[in-house]
N, C-alpha and C positions, 0 to 999 in steps of 0.2 A: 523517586523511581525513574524518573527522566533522565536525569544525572547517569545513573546507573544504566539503563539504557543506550545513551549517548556514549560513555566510557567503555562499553561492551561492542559497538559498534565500530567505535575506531580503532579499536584493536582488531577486531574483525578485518576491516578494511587493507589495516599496513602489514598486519602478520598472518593473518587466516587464523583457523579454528584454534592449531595450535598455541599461537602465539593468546592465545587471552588465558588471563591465570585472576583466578581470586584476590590476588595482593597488585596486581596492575590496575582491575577493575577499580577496588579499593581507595586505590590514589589518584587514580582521576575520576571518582566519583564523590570523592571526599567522606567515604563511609570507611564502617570498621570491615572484618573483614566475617566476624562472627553477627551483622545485623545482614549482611551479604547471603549468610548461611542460614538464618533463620528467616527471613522474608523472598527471598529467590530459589534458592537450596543449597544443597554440597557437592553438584557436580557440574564438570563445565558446563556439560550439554544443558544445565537447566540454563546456565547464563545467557547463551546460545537459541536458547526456546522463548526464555524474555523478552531477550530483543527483538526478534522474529514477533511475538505477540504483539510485544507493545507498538513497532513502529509498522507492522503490515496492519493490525486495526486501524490508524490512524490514515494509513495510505487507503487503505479502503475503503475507508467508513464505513463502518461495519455497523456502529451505535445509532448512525445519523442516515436514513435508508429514504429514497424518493418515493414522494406519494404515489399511490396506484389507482389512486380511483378516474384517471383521465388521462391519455396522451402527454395531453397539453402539461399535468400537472407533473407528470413523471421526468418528461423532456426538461423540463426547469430545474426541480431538484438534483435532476444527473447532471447538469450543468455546472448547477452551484457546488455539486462535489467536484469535478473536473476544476476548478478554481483553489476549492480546499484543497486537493489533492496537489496542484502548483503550489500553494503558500506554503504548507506541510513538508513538501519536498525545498524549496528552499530554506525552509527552517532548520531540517535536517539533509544537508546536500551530501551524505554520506550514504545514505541509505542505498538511492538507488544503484547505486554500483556495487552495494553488499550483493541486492536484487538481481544481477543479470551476473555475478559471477557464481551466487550460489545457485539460483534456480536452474529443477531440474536435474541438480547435484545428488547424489548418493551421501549427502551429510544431516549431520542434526538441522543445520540453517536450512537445508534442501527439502527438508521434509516438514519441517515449519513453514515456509513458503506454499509449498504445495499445499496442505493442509487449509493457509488461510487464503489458499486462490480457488481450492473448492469451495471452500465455503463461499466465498463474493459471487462465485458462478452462480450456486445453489440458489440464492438471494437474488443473483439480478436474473436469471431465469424465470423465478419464480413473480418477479414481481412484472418482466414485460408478458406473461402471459396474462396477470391480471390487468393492467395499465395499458393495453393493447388487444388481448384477445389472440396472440400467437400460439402455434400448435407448441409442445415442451420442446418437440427438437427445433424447430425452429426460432424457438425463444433462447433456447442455450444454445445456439450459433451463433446467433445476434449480441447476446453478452459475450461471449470469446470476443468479438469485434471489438467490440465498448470496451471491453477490456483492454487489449491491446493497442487500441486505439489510444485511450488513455496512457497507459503507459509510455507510447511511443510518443505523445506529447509532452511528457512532463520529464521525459529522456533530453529529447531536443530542446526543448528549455533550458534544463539544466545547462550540455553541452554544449549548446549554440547558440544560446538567449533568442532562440528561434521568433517566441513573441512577445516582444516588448509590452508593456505594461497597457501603453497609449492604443496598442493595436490589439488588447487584448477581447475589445467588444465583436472585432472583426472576427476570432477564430470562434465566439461562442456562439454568432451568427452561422456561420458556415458546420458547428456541430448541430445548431437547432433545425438547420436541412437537413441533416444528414439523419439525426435521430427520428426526426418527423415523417420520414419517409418509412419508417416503418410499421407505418399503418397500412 
């Protein structure tokens, strides 16, 4: 499925929606083209929605959610994701620029994105209100932050090796203020 994903992606990347076809995906994922149709489906858009699924879960952690029952414990967990969320993105360093051309788009991948950026709001609203004690709007302002936040780190990573490995205790210091503060 990964495969399949990955091959859906860089198609995505060098030709847009258009350019991805069942017999492209097929040969750079080393599958047939009828296990493609019975495990993904028969239309682009579904190929389009998988990749969207597969690598926005994985960008979000969606499976893997920080605990709520303390500040303290919440602010760590969201961290340790801020870190997954770097390795994930250099594992797959295609992704995020699928991310910022599609999002907000009027396409399948655009509405897959949005889709799995409500849901991460939904979640992480819901969980600083418990983890904190935040009023709902002001718990889902503070995840937009986080959110963006994150993104915009693991952007400038990517494109600027912004934080080196060795310096990488430095920026989770400077998130654990930053998240800390909003208590």
């Amino acid at each position: 499925m990964r495969s399949v994903a990955e091959a859906t992606a860089r198609l995505l990347l060098a030709h847009g929606i258009d350019g991805v076809s069942y017999a492209k995906v097929a040969r750079g994922a080393a599958v047939s083209r009828p296990w493609l149709y019975k495990y993904i489906g028969n239309q682009r858009e579904d190929l389009v929605r998988f990749v969207a699924d597969h690598f926005g879960a994985e960008l979000a952690d969606l499976e893997r959610r920080p605990r709520t029952d303390s500040l303290a414990n919440w602010v760590e967990d969201s961290l340790d994701g801020v870190q997954q969320m770097l390795e994930s993105a250099q594992r797959a360093p295609w992704v995020l620029p699928l991310y910022f051309r599609y999002v907000g788009s009027d396409t399948p991948l655009g509405d897959c994105i949005e889709r799995v950026e409500r849901l991460y709001l939904a979640t992480a609203t819901g969980e600083l209100q418990r983890a904190v004690g935040l009023p709902e709007e002001h718990a889902k302002w503070t995840a937009e932050l986080f959110h963006a936040t994150r993104m915009g780190i693991v952007h400038r990573q990517l494109v600027q090796g912004f934080c080196p490995p060795a310096e990488q205790h430095l920026l989770r210091r400077q998130l654990e203020r930053w998240l800390a503060s909003f208590a």
